[in-house]
N, C-alpha and C positions, 0 to 999 in steps of 0.2 A: 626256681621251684615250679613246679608242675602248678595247674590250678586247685588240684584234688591235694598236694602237699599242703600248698597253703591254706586251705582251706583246715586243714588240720592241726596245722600249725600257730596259725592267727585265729587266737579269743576276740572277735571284733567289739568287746565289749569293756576288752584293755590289752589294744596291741602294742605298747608300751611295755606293758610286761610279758606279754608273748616275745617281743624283740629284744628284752633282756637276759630271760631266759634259756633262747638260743643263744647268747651271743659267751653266756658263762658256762652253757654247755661246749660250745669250742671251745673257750679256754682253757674247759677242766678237763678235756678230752688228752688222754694217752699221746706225751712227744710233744702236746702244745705247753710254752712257757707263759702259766697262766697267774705267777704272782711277778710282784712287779723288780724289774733288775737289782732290785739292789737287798731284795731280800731273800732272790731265789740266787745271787753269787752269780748272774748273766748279764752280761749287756744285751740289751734289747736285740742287737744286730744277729745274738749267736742262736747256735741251737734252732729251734722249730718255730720260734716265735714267729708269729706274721708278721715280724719289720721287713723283713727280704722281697716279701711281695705289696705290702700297703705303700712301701716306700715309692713304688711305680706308679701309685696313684696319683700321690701329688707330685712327683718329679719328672713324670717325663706327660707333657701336653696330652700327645694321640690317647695314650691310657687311660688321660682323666676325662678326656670325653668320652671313651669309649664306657666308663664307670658310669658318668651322668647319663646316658642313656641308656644304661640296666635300670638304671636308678628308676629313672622313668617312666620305663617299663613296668619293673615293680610296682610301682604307685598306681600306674594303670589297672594294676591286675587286684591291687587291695583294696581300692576305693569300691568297687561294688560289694564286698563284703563286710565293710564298715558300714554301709549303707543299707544291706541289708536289714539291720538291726531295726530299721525304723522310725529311728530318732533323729534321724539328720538329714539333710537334705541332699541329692548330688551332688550342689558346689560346697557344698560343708565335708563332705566325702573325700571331695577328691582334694580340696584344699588338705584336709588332716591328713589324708595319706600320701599326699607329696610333702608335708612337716617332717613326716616318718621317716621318710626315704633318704630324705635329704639336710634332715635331723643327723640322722644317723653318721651318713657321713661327714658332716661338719664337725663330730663328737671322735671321731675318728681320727678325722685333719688333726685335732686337739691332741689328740692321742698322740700324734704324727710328732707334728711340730713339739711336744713336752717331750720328745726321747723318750716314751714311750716307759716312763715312770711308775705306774698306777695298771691296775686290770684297763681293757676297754671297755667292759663293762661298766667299769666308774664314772666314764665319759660321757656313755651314752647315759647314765641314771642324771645324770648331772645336767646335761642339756637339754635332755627332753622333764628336766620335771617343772618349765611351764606350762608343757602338753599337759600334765595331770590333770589339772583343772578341766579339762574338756570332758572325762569320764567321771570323776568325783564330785560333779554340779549337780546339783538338785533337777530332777527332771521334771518337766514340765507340767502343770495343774494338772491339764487333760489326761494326763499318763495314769493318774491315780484315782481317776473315777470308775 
């Protein structure tokens, strides 16, 4: 994503649900298989599902590096707008948006490795809800004077 998409796209105030959001807009998007194999009559593998291409992430080496360093990228590009905000400091920035990033794909991996059972969307709600706590925390005395 461009800087100006994302910036549109990420609520830095809970990019958690910005990144769930999009991730059930793929799935509910026209041709993607977005309930899960056994209730939509698909194996994971058929049809438009993303198995044919996530599977390349974790199976074949060059691909998953090649992921980990979008990844990274990514995170580069959303830590200043988490930081924006005010509230957190650069290394608290760039820590939470490398959780995000790499949140995300380990929620995925899960996805991967279950055969692909469940939305992805489930995964990533599921992994990232001890990032919650980082947006739903009482914010600081000074904040509310």
């Amino acid at each position: 994503m461009s800087p100006e998409t994302l910036k549109d796209f990420l609520d830095p105030r809970d990019p958690i649900d910005s990144l769930l959001q999009a991730i059930r807009a793929y799935e509910a998007a026209p041709g993607r298989a977005s309930d899960s194999p056994a209730e939509s009559g698909q194996v994971p593998q058929a049809g438009k599902s993303p198995w044919r291409r996530v599977r390349y992430f974790f199976a074949e080496p060059s691909v998953r590096t090649a992921v980990c360093a979008t990844l990274d990228r990514a995170a580069q590009r959303i830590a200043p707008l988490i930081q924006a905000t005010g509230e957190i400091s650069e290394t608290q920035a760039r820590v939470i948006a490398n959780a995000l990033a790499f949140g995300y794909f380990a929620a995925l991996e899960q996805w991967y490795l279950d055969g692909g059972n469940r939305p992805i969307a489930d995964y990533v709600e599921e992994g990232m809800r001890p990032l919650r706590g980082i947006w739903s925390a009482p914010r600081p005395s000074s904040e509310h004077s």
